[in-house]
N, C-alpha and C positions, 0 to 999 in steps of 0.2 A: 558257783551259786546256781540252784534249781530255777531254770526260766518256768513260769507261770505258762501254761495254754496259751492260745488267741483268745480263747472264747472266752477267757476269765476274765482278761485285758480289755474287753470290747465290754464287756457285762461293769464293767468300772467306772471305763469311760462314760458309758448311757447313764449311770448311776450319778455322775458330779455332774452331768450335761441334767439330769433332771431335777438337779438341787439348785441349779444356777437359774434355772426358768422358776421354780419355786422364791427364790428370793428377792426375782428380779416383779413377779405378782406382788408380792408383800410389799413392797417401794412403787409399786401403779406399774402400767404399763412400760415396756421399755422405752425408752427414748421419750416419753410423758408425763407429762406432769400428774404427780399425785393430786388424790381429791382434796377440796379446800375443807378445813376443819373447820365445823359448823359452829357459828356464830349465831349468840343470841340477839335474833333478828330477825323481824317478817317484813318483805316488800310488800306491797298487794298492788293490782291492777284494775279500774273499773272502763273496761271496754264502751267504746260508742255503740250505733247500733249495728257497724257492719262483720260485727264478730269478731274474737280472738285469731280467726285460723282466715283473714279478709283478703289472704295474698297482698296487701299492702299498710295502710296504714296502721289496726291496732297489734296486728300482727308484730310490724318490725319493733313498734315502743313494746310490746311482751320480750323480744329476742333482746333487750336491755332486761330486762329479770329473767330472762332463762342465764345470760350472762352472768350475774351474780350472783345465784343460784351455785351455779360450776365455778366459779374463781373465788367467789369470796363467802361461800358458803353458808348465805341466807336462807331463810324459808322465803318463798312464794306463793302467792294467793291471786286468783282474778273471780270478777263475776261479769259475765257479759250481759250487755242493755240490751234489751228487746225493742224499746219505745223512751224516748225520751223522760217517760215517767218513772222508770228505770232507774236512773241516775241517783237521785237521792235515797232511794232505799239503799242503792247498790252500793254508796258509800256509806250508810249506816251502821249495814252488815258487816263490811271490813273493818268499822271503829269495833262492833264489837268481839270481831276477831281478835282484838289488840293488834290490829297492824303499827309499824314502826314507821313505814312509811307509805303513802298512797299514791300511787299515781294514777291522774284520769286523763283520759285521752281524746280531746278532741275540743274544738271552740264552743259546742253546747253545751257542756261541763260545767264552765266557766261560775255560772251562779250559786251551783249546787257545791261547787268545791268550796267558793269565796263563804257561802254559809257554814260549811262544814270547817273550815279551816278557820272562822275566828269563833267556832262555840269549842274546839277544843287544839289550842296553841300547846299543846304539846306534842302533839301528832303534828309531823310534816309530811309536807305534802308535795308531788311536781305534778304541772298540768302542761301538756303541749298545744302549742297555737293559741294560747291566752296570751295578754300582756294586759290585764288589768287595770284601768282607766277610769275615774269617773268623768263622763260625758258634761253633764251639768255644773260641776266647777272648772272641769278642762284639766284636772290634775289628773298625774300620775298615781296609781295605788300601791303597793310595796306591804305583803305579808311579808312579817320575816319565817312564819315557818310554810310558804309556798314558793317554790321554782319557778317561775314559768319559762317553759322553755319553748323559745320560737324560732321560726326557721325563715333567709331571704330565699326562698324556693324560686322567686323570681330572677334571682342571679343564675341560675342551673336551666332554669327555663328559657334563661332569654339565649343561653348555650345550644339547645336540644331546636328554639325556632330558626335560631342562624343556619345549623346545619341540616336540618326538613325543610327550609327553605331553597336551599344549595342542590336535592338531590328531587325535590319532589318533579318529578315527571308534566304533573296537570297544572300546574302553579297555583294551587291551592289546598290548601291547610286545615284542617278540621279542629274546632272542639269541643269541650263541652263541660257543665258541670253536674256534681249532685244537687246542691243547695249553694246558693248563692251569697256565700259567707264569704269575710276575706280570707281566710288561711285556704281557701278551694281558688278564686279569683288571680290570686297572687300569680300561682302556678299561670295562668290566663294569660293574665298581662305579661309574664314574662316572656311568655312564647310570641305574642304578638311584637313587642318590642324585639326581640332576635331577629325574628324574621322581616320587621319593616328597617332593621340595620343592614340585614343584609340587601333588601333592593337598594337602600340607598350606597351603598357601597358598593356594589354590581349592577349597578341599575336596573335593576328586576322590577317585577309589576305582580309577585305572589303575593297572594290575596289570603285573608284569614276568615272559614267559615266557622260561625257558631259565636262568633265573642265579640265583642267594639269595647274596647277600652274608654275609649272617650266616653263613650254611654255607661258604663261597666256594667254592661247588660250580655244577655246571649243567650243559649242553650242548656236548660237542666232539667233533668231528670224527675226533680224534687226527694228523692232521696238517697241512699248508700245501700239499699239493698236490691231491689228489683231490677235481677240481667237480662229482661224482656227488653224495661224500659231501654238499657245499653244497648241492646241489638237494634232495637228499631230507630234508637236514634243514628247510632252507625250507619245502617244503611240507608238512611237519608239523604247523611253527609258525604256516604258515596255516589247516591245518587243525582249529586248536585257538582261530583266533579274531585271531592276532595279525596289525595290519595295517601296522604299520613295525617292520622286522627290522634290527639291525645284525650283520652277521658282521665276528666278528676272526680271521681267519685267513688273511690275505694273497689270495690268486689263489683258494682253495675259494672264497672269496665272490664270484668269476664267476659257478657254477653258483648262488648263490642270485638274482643280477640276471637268468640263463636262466629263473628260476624263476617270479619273478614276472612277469617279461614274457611268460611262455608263458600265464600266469594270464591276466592281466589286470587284476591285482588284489595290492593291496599297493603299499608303496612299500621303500625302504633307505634305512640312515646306512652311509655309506661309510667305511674309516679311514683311515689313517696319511698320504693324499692326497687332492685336490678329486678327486673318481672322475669330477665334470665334464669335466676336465682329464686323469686317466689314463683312464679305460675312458671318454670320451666318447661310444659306444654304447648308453651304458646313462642316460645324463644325463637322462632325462625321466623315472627311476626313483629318482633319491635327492633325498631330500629335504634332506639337507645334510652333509657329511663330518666327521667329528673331525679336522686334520690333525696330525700332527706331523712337525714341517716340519725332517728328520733333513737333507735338503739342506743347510740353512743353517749347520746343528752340522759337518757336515762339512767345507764349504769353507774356516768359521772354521778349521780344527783343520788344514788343507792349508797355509793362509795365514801361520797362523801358523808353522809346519813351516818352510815355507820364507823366512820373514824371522827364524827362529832365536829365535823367542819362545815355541816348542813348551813348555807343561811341564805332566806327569801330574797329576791329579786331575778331581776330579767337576765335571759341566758338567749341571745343572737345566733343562730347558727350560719356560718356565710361560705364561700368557699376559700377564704383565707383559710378557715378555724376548721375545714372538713366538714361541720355542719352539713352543708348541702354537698351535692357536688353532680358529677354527668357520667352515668355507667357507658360501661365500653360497647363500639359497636357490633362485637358479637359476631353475629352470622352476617351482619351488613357491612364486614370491616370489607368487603370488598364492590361495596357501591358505595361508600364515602369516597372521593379521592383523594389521595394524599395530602395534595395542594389544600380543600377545603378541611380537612384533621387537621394539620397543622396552623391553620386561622384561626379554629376553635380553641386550642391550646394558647394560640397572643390574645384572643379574646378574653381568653379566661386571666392573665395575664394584667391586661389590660383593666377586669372588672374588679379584681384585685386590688393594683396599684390607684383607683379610682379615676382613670383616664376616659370608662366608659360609662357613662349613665343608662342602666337598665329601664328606669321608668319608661314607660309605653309613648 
């Protein structure tokens, strides 16, 4: 039998090696998941006012609709709020997108949603950091076609002031808010309450500046966008001694990561996101984040929308349920010590099995 060249043999081989890469494009990438087949569906999103792109808050509730966007193959939609007047247009616009579902993000929401959500009960809706209440009969409210999804961020916080407690150098603690809502406060009190466990269980005498629980008063900004206000409040609270600061107040707590890093001094607890992970910039300055992982409440609340299991009521996020939880320490794992990581881990443990009570 006539052997064939090399070079016809090698021209053969390249030929089935370029049909295998061709079929293996037509089935998605190798080793991944093909794209999700689009379903007749729109999410939409109505941002607060510290922007979709905030490195934290409305940020991470969008990365739940970029999420099912790519896996379950919805359309999505956002508008972001400029001003609080915002709000209701912003959700009027998406009714008449035909959106399928809406979600608004944030506790100033709350009214604009509750109006929007019983003039049209066929639209469902999720809101986070709401739990809808009427004050004046003391009842609970319960739309069935709105979510609310809330998170004990105080459980992750009171994690994040045990171990700022444990490592801070000056014995004092910084914080602060945008507005003085409870879904901002929570965070607050959680961190004070960590860190007054840890004196009492080490006998420490670390001090909390910017917040009094008892008063549930302290330090804010007054709002979610201005990173002057963050920097100059930062450097106050450096200036009075404190050397781990957490700000709640979505993107102002840019200007206090400018702040310290301009120092040279100090560290941060980041919120509602790994800031590793969103402001990655600033990652050799937090020492670890509160997360509340509004992502995951979200996609749940899209998924279920669209497999027609949607139905209104309260959704807790805690760190049983991954709800909240304490990003890692990162660039700090080697100024935590072991001894104090592993506290944090029975604490958590602990706040779980309900042995510890986080209230302040």
């Amino acid at each position: 039998m006539k052997k064939r060249p090399w070079f016809v043999v090698l021209l053969l081989v390249l030929a089935l090696f370029v049909a295998a890469c061709a079929e293996e494009d037509d089935d998605g990438d190798a080793g991944g998941e093909p794209p999700a087949e689009q379903v007749d569906f729109k999410a939409c999103q109505v941002t607060d006012t510290g922007g979709i792109d905030d490195k934290s808050f409305n940020q991470t509730a969008y990365a739940g609709l970029q999420q099912a966007e790519e896996e379950l193959g919805v359309e999505t939609a956002f508008l972001e709020s400029q001003t609080p007047n915002d709000f209701e247009p912003n959700i009027n616009a998406l009714l008449e997108q035909e959106c399928d579902l809406i979600v608004t993000v944030g506790f100033l929401l709350g009214d604009a949603t509750a109006k929007a959500a019983e003039a049209n009960p066929d639209v469902n809706f999720a809101i986070v950091d709401v739990d809808f209440f009427d004050a004046e009969k003391g009842e609970d409210i319960t739309y069935e076609n709105v979510k609310e999804l809330t998170f004990k961020t105080d459980e992750a916080a009171f994690l994040a002031g045990y171990v700022a407690a444990g490592v801070s150098e000056t014995g004092k603690l910084g914080t602060y808010g945008g507005i003085n809502i409870p879904p901002v406060t929570i965070f607050m009190n959680g961190l004070e309450a960590g860190m007054n466990y840890y004196n009492e269980q080490k006998g420490g005498n670390v001090e909390l500046l910017g917040w009094d629980a008892k008063k549930q008063d302290g330090l804010f900004t007054g709002d979610f966008e201005n990173q002057d206000k963050g920097r100059n409040t930062t450097e106050s609270l450096l200036d009075d001694g404190a050397d781990i600061i957490m700000p709640v107040a979505g993107p102002v707590g840019l200007g206090s990561a400018a702040a310290v890093q301009d120092r040279g001094e100090g560290s941060l607890i980041w919120v509602d996101t790994d800031g590793c992970e969103s402001a990655s910039e600033f990652c050799d300055l937090f020492l670890t984040s509160v997360m509340k992982n509004m992502d995951v409440a979200v996609f749940t609340a899209i998924q279920e929308a669209v497999d027609e299991s949607f139905a209104g009521g309260l959704y807790i996020g805690t760190l049983e349920n991954e709800g909240v939880a304490l990003a890692p320490f990162h660039e700090f794992e080697s100024v935590v010590p072991a001894e104090l990581a592993t506290e944090v881990e029975e604490l958590k443990a602990g706040i779980i099995a309900g042995e510890i009570e986080v209230a302040p």
